[in-house]
C-alpha positions as CSV (number, residue, x, y, z in Angstrom):
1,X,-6.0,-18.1,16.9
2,X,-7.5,-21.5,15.5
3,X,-5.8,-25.0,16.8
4,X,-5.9,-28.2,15.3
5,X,-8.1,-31.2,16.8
6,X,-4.8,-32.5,18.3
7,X,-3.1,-29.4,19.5
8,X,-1.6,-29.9,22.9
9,X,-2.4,-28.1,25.6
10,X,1.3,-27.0,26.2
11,X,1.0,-25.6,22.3
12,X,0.2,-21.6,23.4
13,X,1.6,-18.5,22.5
14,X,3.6,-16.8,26.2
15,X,2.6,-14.0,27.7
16,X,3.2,-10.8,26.3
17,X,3.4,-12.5,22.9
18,X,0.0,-11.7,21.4
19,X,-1.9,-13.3,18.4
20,X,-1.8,-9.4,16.5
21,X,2.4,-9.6,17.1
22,X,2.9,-12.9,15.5
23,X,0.5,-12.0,12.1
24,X,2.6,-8.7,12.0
25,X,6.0,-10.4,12.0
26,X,4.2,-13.0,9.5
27,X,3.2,-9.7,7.3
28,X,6.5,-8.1,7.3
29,X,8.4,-10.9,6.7
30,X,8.1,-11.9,3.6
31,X,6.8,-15.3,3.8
32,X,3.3,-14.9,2.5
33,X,4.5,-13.4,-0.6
34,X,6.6,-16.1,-1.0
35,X,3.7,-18.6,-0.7
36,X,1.2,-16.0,-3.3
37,X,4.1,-15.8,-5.4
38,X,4.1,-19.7,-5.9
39,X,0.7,-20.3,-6.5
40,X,0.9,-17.6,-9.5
41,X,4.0,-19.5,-10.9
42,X,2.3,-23.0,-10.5
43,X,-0.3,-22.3,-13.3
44,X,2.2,-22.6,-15.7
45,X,5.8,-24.0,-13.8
46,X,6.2,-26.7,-11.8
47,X,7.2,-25.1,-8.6
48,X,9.6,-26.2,-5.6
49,X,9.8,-23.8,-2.2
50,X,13.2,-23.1,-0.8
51,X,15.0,-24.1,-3.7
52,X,18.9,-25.3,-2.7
53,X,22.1,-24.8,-4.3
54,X,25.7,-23.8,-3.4
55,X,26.2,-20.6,-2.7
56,X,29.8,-19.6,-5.6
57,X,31.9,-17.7,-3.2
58,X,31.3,-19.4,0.0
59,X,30.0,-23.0,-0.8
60,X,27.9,-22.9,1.9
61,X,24.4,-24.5,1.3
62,X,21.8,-21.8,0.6
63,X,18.2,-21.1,-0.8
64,X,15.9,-19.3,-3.3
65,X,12.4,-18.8,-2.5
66,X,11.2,-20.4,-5.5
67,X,12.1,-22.8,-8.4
68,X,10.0,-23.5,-11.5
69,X,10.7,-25.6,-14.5
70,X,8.5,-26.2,-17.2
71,X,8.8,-28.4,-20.2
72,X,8.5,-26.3,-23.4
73,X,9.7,-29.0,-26.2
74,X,11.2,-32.4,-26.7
75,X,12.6,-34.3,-30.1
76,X,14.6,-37.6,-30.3
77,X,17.2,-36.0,-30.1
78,X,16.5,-32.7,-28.4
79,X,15.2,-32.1,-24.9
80,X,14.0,-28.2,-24.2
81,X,12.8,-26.8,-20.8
82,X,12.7,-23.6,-19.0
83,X,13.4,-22.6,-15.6
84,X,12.7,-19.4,-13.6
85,X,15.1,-18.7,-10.3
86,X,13.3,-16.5,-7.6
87,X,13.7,-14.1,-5.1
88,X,10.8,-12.7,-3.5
89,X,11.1,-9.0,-1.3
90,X,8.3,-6.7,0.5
91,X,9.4,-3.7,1.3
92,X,6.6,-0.5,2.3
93,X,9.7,2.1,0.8
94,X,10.5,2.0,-3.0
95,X,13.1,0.1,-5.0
96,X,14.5,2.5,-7.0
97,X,16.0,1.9,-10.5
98,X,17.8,4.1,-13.0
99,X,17.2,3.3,-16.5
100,X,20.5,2.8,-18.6
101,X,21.7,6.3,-20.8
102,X,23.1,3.6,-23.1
103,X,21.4,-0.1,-22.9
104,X,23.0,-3.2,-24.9
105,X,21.5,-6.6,-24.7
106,X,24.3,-9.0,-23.2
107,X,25.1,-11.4,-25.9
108,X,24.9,-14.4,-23.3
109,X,21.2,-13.0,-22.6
110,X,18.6,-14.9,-22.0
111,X,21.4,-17.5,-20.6
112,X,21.1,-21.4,-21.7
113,X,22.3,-23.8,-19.6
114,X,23.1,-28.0,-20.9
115,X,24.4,-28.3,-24.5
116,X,27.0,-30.9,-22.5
117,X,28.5,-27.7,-21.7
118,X,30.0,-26.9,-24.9
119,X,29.3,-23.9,-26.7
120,X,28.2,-24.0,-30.5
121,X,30.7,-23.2,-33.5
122,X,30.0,-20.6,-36.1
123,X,32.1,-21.0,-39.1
124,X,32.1,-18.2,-42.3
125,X,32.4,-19.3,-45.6
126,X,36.4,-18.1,-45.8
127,X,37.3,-20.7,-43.6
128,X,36.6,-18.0,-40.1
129,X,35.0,-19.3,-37.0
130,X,34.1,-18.3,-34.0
131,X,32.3,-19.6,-30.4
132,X,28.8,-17.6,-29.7
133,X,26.9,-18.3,-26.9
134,X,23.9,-20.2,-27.6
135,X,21.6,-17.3,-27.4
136,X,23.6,-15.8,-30.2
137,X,23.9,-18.9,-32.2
138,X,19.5,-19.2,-32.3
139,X,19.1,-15.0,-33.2
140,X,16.9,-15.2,-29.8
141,X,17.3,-11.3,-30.2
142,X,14.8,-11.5,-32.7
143,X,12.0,-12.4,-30.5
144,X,10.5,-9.3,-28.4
145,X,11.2,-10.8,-25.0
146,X,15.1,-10.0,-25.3
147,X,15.0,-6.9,-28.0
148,X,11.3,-4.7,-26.7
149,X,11.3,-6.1,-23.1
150,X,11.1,-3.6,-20.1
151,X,12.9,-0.6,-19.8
152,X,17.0,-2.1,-18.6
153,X,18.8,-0.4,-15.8
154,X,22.1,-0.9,-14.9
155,X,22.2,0.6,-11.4
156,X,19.4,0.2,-8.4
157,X,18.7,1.0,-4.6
158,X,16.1,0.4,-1.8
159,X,14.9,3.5,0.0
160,X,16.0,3.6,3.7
161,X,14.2,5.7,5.9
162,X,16.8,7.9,8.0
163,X,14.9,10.1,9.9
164,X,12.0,12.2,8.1
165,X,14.2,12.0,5.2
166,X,14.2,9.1,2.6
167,X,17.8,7.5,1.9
168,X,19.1,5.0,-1.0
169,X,21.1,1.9,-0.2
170,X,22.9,0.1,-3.0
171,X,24.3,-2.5,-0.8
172,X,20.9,-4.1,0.4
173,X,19.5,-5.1,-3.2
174,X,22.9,-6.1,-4.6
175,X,23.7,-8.4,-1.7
176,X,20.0,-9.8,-1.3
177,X,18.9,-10.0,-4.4
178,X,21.3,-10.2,-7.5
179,X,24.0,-12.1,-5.5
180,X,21.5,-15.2,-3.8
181,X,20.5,-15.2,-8.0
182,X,24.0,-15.3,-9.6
183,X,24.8,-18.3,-7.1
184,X,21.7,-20.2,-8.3
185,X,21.8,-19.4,-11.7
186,X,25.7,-20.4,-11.5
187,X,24.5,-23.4,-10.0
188,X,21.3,-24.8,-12.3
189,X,24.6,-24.0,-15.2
190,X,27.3,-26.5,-13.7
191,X,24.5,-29.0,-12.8
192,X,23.1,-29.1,-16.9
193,X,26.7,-29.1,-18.0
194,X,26.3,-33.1,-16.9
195,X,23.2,-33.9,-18.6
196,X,23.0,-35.7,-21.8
197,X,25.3,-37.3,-24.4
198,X,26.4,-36.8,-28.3
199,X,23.1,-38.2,-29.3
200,X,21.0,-36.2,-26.7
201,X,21.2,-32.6,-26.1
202,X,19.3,-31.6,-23.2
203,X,18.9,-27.5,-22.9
204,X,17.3,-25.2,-20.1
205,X,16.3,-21.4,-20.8
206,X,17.3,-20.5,-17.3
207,X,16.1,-17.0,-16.4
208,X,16.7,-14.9,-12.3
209,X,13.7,-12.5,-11.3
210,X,12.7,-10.9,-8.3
211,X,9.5,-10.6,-7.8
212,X,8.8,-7.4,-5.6
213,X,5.8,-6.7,-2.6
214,X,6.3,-2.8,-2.7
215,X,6.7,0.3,-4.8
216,X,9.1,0.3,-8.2
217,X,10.5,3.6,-9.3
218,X,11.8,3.8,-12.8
219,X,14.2,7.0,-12.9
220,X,15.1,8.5,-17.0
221,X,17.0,10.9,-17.3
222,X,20.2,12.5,-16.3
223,X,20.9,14.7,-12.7
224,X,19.2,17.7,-14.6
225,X,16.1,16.4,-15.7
226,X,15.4,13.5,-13.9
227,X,11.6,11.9,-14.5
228,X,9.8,9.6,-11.9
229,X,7.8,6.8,-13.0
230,X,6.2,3.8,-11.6
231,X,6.8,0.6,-13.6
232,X,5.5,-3.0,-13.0
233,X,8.8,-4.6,-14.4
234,X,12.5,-3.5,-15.1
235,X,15.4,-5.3,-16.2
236,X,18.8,-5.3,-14.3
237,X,21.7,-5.9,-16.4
238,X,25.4,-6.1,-14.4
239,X,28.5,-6.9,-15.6
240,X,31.2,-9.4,-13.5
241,X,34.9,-9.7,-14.4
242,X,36.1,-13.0,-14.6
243,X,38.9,-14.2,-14.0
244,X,39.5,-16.5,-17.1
245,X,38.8,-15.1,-20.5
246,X,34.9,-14.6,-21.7
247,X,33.9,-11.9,-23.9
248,X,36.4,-9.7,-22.4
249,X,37.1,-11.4,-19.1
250,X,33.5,-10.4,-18.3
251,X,30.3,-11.3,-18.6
252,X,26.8,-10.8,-17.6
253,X,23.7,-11.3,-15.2
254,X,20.4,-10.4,-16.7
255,X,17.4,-9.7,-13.5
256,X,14.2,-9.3,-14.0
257,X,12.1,-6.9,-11.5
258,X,8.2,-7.9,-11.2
259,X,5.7,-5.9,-9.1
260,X,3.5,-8.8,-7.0
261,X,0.6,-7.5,-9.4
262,X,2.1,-7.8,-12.5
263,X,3.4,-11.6,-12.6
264,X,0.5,-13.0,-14.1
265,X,0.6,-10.9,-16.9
266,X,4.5,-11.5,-17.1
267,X,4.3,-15.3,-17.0
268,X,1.3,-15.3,-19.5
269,X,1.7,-12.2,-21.9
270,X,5.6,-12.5,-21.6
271,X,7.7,-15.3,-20.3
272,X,5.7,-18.3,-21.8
273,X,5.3,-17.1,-25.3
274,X,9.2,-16.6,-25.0
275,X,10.2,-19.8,-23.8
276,X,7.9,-21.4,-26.7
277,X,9.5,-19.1,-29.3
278,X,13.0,-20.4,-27.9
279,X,11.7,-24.0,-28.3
280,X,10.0,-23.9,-31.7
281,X,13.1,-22.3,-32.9
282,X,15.9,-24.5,-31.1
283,X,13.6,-27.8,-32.3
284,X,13.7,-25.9,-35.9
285,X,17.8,-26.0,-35.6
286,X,17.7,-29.4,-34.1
287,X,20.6,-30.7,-36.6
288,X,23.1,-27.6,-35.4
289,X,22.6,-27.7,-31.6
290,X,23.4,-31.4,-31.8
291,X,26.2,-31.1,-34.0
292,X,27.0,-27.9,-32.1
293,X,28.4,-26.6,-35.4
294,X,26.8,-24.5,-38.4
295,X,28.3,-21.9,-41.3
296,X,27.2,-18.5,-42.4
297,X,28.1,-16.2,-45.2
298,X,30.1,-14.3,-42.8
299,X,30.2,-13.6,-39.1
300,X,29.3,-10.2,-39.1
301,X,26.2,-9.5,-40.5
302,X,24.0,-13.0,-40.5
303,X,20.5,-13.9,-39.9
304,X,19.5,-17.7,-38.5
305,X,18.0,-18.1,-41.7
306,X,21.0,-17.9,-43.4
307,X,22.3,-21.1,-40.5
308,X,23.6,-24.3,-42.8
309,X,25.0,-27.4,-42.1
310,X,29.1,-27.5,-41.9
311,X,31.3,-28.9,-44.7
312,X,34.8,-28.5,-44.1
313,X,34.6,-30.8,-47.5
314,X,32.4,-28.1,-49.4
315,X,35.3,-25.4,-48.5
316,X,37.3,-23.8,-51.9
């Protein structure tokens, strides 16, 4: 092992702890992947290491592996930026995921945070309105990001190793990975709800992922005619209750699964196009998102090109 010029001589590994035992624990732990992981994000985010927030249910003070925010647009008016939350895990045994027999994009998917924590109204022409979410209110399902991404699973597991036989555990992904990014995506929301002023909207594409050291499974199929299939990247959707009424009393938490060697060609081929189609097309309805109000011919059937300013005057 190499030492620095002013390494004292008291600075030594004990006996019976060898050089080979401490880069195996250093391996298996996690870390470096942590620290590849950031120098892929840092071509295009800028990129903070053990990222804090408050952890929802306990308040205790916790930590992502990685933060990046990157400013994708900026107005007068109208500040836009994008955010990625991360979790990094190795594992040697497969994650496992089970594609949906019935997928539906969330409508609060991809989730943006700020608008002084209001959400937009949509009126109809017959005097109808109602509250979407702002994903809803700029048609971001049009882009291929949210309506052709990866194939979305609403269940997963880790292989366990129990003997010569290979086990799956739902408990270990839901409580290390989608839980940790709930908290800090709940977080990053309450702290954007504080930022700006009637005259200047800030907003933050905010979006979880894990980014995974180890094999990904894809499973289609039903108990009968299950297929295997390795896949670089998969998209978790859950569904939470709340408590208070949203959409049903529920809502949403939209996670992103990225094989180690697939991130590059995520963040360039994937997530940056998106985030500059969600800020060319957020500048474009600069006049609604800081009014936080537009009308449509009618709330069921509308495309943002049909968007208009309000006029309660203009009404018949």
């Amino acid at each position: 092992m190499n030492e620095s010029a002013n390494n004292p001589s008291l600075n030594r590994l004990q006996s019976g702890v060898s050089v080979e035992d401490v880069e195996g624990a250093v391996r298996s732990s996690g870390y470096p992947l942590q620290r590849v992981a950031a120098e892929l994000l840092s071509d295009s985010f800028n990129v903070t290491e053990e990222w804090g927030y408050r952890d929802r249910e306990t308040n205790e003070h916790r930590s992502l592996d990685l933060f990046g925010l990157r400013e994708v647009g900026k107005t007068a008016r109208l500040s836009l930026d994008a955010a990625l939350l991360v979790e990094c895990k190795k594992s040697e045994l497969p994650f496992v995921f089970f594609e949906a027999a019935a997928p539906r994009i969330p409508s609060e998917f991809p989730r943006v945070a700020g608008l002084r924590g209001e959400r937009p109204q949509l009126h109809s022409r017959d005097g109808v309105y109602r509250t979407p979410t702002i994903a809803e209110f700029l048609r971001l399902q049009d882009f291929a990001f949210v309506s052709d991404g990866p194939p979305m699973c609403s269940s997963f597991t880790k292989s366990e190793r129990k003997g010569e036989r290979l086990n799956l555990s739902g408990s270990f992904p839901f409580n290390q990975v989608i839980m940790p990014l709930a908290s800090a995506t709940e977080h990053f929301t309450s702290l954007w709800k504080t930022i700006g002023s009637p005259g200047a909207v800030f907003a933050c594409m905010v979006h979880p992922i894990c980014i995974v050291d180890g094999p990904m499974v894809l499973v289609q199929g039903g108990p009968s005619s299950s297929r295997l299939q390795l896949c670089p990247w998969v998209r978790i959707i859950l569904q939470e209750a709340t408590s208070e009424r949203d959409d049903g009393f529920s809502h949403h938490y939209v996670v992103d699964f990225v094989h180690r060697a697939y991130v590059s060609e995520f963040i360039s081929e994937h997530i940056v196009p998106f985030v500059q189609q969600f800020a060319d097309r957020a500048v474009s309805a600069e006049e609604f998102i800081v009014q936080m109000k537009a009308e449509v011919p009618e709330l069921r059937d509308w495309k943002f090109e049909d968007l208009r300013p309000y006029s309660k005057s203009g009404r018949g």
